[in-house]
N, C-alpha and C positions, 0 to 999 in steps of 0.2 A: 131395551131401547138404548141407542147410541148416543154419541153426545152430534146435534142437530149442526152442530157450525164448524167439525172436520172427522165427523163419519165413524171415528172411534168408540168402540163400543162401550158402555159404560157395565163398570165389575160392580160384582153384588155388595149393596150395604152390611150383610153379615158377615163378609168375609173380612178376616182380619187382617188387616195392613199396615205395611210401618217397620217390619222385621227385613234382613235382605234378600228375604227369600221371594216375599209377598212386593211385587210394586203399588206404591200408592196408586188410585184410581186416577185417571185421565185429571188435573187442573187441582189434585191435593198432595200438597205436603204432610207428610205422617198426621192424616186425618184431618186436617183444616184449612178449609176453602185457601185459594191463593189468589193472586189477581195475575192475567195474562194479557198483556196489550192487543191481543187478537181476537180471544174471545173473552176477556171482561174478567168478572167474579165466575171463580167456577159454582157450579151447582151441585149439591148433595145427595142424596137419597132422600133428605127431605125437602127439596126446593131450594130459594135461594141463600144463598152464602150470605148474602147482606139481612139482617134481622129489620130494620125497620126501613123500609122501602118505601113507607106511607107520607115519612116524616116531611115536612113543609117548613122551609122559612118564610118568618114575618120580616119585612121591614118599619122600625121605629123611625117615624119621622117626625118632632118638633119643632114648632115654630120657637120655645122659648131655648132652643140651642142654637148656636153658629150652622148654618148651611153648609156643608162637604166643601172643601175648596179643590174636590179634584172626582175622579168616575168612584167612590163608594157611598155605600150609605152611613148614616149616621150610629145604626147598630141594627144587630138582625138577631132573631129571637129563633131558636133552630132547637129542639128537643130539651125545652123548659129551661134553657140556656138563654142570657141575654149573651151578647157580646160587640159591647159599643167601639168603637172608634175611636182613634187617639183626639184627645180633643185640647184645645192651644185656649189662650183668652181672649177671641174674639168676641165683643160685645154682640149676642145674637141683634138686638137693634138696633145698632149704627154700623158693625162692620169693621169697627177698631179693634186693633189692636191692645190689651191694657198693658202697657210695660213702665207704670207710674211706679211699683215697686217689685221686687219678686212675689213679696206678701199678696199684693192686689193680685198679680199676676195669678196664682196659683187657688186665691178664692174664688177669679172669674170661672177658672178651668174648672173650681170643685161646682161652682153652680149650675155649669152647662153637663157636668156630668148628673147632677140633681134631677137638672130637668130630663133629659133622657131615661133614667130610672123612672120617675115619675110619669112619663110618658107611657112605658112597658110595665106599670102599676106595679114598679119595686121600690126598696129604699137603699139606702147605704148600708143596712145591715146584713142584705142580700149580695152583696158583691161577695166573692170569694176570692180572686187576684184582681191584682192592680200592676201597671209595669208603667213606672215614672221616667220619663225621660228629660234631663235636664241639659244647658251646652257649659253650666258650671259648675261642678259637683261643690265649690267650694258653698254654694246657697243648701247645701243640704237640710243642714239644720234650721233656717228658715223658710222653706218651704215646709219640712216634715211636721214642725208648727202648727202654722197653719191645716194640713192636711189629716194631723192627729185631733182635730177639734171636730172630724166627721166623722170618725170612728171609737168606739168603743175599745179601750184597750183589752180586752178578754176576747174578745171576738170578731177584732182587726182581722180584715183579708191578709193573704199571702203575698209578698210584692218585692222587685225589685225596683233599684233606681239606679240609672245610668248614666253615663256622661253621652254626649254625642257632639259630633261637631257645630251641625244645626240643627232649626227646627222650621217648618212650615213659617210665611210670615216674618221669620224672625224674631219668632217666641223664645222664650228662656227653659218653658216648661211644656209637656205635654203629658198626660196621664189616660192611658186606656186602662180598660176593665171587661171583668167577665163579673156575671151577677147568675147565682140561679135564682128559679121557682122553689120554694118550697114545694 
């Protein structure tokens, strides 16, 4: 049987490919599916090229976090993966801003990340990166503070911190995360 979406026949799964004698099959590179903007993932001798086809994202949504201020969600839970949203110190119940100190500033951001986790029935110990974004690097060490009081030092996530121009708001800080399932 050929391939159904440009008529080319499709070569035998035994036959060996990859050398320059042998062409790869219709849509593989020395044996491993490729992706082609006309016809997609190619397909194998066994089916499809993509292994989990089934997979479904959840969206996390909390009331005891800040509300999206723009078209994403708050985190989406996609093959026992969380992966939240960068999140600024919006007090989820009034809608402030907290820029009373960087310290405040950076416990609000860790409790909206708390409740999120909480939400997708993880904790802080489930996070595996963290990427901080800050518009003054010179607050590193008082943020990192603060933010080392959520973490376990043996089994602290992987993480960067950055400087950037700005932030949503006009926050000082912003801190996303990826968290698995056990």
């Amino acid at each position: 049987m050929g391939c159904f979406r440009c008529a080319l026949p499709r070569l035998k799964p035994w036959v060996a490919y990859g050398n320059a004698h042998d062409p790869p099959p219709h849509g593989f590179i020395r044996g491993r599916p490729s992706y082609n903007p006309t016809h997609g993932f190619s397909r194998g001798p066994h089916g499809s090229a993509r292994e989990n086809t089934n997979a479904m994202k959840k969206i996390i949504k909390t009331d005891k976090a800040p509300d999206p201020v723009g078209p994403y969600s708050q985190a989406i839970i996609h093959n026992d993966t969380l992966y939240a949203s960068g999140q600024i110190a919006l007090d989820p119940a009034t809608g402030v801003l907290i820029t009373d100190s960087i310290e405040a500033e950076t416990t609000r951001v860790m409790l909206n990340i708390q409740a999120i986790l909480e939400e997708a029935g993880l904790s802080f110990k489930d996070i595996v990166k963290a990427s901080v974004f800050v518009t003054d690097i010179n607050n590193f060490a008082r943020i990192n503070a603060v933010y080392s009081t959520y973490f376990d030092e043996a089994t602290a996530p992987a993480r960067e911190l950055v400087q950037v121009t700005a932030l949503p708001r006009g926050g000082n800080v912003e801190i996303s995360i990826i968290a698995a399932f056990d």
